[in-house]
C-alpha positions in Angstrom: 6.8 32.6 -4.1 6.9 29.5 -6.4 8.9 30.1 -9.7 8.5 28.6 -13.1 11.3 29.1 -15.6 9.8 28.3 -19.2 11.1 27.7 -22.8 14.1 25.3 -21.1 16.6 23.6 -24.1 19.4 23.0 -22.7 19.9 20.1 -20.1 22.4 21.6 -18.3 20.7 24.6 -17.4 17.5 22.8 -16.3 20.0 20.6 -13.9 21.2 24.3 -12.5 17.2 25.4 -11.8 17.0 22.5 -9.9 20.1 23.5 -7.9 19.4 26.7 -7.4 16.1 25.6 -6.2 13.4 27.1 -9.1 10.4 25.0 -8.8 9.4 24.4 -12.1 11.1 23.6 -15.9 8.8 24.4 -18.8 9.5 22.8 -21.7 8.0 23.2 -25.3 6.4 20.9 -27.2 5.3 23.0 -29.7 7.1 23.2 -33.2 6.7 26.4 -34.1 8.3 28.0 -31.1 11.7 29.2 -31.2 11.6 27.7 -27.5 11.1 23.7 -28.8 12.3 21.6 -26.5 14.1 19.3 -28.5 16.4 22.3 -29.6 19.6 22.5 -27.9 19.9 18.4 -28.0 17.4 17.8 -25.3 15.3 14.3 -25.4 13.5 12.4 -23.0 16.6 9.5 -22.1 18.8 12.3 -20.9 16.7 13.9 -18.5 15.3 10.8 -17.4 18.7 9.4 -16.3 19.5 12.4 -14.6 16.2 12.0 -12.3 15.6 15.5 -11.1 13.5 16.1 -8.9 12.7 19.5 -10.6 8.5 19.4 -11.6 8.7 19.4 -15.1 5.7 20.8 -17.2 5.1 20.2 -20.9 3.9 23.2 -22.9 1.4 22.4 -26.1 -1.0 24.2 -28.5 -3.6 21.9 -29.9 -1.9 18.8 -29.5 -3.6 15.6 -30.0 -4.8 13.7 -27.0 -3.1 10.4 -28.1 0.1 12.0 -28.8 0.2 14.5 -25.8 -0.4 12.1 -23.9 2.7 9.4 -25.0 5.3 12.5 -24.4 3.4 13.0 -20.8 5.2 9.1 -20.5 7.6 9.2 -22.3 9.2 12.7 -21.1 7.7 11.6 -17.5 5.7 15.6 -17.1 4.5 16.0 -13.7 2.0 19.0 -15.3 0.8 20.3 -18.9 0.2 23.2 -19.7 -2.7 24.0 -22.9 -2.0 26.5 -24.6 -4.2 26.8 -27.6 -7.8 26.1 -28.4 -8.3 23.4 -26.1 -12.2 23.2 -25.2 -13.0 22.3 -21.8 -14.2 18.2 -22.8 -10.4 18.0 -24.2 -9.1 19.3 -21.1 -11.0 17.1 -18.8 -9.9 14.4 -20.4 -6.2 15.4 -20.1 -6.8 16.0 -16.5 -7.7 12.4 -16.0 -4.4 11.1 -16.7 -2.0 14.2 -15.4 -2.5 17.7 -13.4 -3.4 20.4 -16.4 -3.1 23.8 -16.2 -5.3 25.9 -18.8 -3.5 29.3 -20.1 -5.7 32.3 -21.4 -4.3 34.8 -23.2 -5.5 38.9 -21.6 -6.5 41.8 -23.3 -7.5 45.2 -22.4 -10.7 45.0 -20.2 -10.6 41.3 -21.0 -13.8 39.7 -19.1 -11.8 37.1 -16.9 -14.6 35.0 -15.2 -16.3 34.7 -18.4 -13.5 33.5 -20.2 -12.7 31.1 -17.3 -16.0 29.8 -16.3 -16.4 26.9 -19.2 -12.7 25.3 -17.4 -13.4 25.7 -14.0 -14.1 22.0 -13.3 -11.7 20.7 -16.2 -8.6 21.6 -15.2 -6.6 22.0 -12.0 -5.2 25.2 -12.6 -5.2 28.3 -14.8 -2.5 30.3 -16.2 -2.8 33.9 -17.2 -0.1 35.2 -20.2 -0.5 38.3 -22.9 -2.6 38.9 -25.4 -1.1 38.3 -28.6 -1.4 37.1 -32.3 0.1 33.8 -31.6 -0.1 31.5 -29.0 3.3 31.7 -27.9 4.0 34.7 -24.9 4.8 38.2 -26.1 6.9 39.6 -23.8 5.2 42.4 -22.9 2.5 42.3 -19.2 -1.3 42.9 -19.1 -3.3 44.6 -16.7 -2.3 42.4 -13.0 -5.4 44.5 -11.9 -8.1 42.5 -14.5 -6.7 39.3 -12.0 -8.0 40.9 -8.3 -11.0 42.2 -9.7 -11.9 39.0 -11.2 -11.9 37.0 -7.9 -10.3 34.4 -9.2 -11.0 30.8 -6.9 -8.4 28.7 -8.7 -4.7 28.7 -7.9 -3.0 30.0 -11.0 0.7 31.0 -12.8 1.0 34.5 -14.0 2.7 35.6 -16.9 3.5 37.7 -19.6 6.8 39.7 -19.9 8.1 39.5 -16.2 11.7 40.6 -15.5 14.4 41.5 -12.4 12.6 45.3 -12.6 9.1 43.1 -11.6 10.4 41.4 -8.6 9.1 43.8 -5.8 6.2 44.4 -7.9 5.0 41.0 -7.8 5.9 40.1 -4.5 3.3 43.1 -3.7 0.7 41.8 -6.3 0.9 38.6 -3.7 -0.1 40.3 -0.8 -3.1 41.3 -2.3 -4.0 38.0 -4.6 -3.9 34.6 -2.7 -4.7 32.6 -5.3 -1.5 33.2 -7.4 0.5 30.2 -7.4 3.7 30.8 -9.3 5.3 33.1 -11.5 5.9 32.2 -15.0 9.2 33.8 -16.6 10.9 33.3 -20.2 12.1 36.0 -22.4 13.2 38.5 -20.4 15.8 35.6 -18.7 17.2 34.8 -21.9 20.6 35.1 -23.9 18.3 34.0 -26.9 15.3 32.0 -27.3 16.3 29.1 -25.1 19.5 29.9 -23.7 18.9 31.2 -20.1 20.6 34.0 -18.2 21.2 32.2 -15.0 23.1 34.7 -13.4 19.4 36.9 -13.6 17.4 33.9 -12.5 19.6 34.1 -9.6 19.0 37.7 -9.0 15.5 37.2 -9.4 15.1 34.2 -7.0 16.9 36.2 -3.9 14.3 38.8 -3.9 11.0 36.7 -4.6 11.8 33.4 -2.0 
């Protein structure tokens, strides 16, 4: 099971995911989230001279293609992920130049291939978070089941308020669902926003790898 550790700030600790072998860093490039990546003194010349090897993927919300595009450079992202009201010509377009991931946000009884369809030759892959009233995550899960009965073809990262208590959980939502890629994890491995608990990451990893 692949892991994804988002909402990273701190250089130090994305050095230690990379040790501890998590396979990806998400970092926020979105100013309104408590999570921004250039809080805690991260920029793009310190992590480039420390050239991890960790994939690195750049979180935005409605970002404009030119300037989303410079930070994909100048940050050197392997993947973005779109997190706001990106229509599916914008995420083409993105997908041209670097691999894109497109994240919908679930409700109750949320119609999942509908919502889906418009991207599913725009992007690469999708990512599936929580319902809530802004586009950051909430915290809290959705209904896994909404996923297998949507059938969904594209490999994908699931998220939305998943913690130590989820481990075995997910690892038997695998079994069933092929298609799911990675996990997606943030708040409930923090010490506050942006400040990881790496001792809980490390729990976490022993049980899902």
């Amino acid at each position: 099971m692949r892991l994804k550790v988002c909402g990273m700030t701190m250089l130090e600790q994305i050095k230690e995911l990379e040790s501890i072998g998590v396979d990806f860093a998400g970092l926020i490039f979105y100013p309104r989230s408590p999570r921004y990546a250039f809080r805690g003194g991260l920029n793009a010349d310190k992590l480039k001279r420390e050239r991890l090897t960790i994939n690195k993927i750049g979180v935005f919300v409605n970002e404009p293609e030119e300037q989303l595009l410079r930070l994909v450079d100048e940050w050197r992202l392997d993947m973005v992920q779109l997190h706001g009201d990106e229509s599916p010509r914008y995420c083409e377009r993105i997908s041209n130049h670097v691999n894109t991931i497109k994240a919908f946000r679930i409700g109750k009884d949320e119609n999942i291939p509908y919502k889906t369809y418009p991207f599913n030759d725009a992007v690469d892959m999708y990512l599936f978070d929580t319902l809530g009233a802004q586009y950051g995550g909430t915290g809290e899960q959705f209904n896994w089941q909404l996923l297998l009965d949507a059938g969904i073809r594209k490999p994908y990262f699931m998220s939305g308020g998943i913690g130590l208590d989820d481990a075995k959980k997910v690892l038997e939502f695998s079994k069933k669902e092929k298609n799911l890629f990675s996990l997606d994890v943030n708040s409930k491995f923090e010490v506050s926003p942006g400040v990881k608990d790496m001792d809980l990451i490390k729990q976490f990893l022993k049980v899902i790898k």
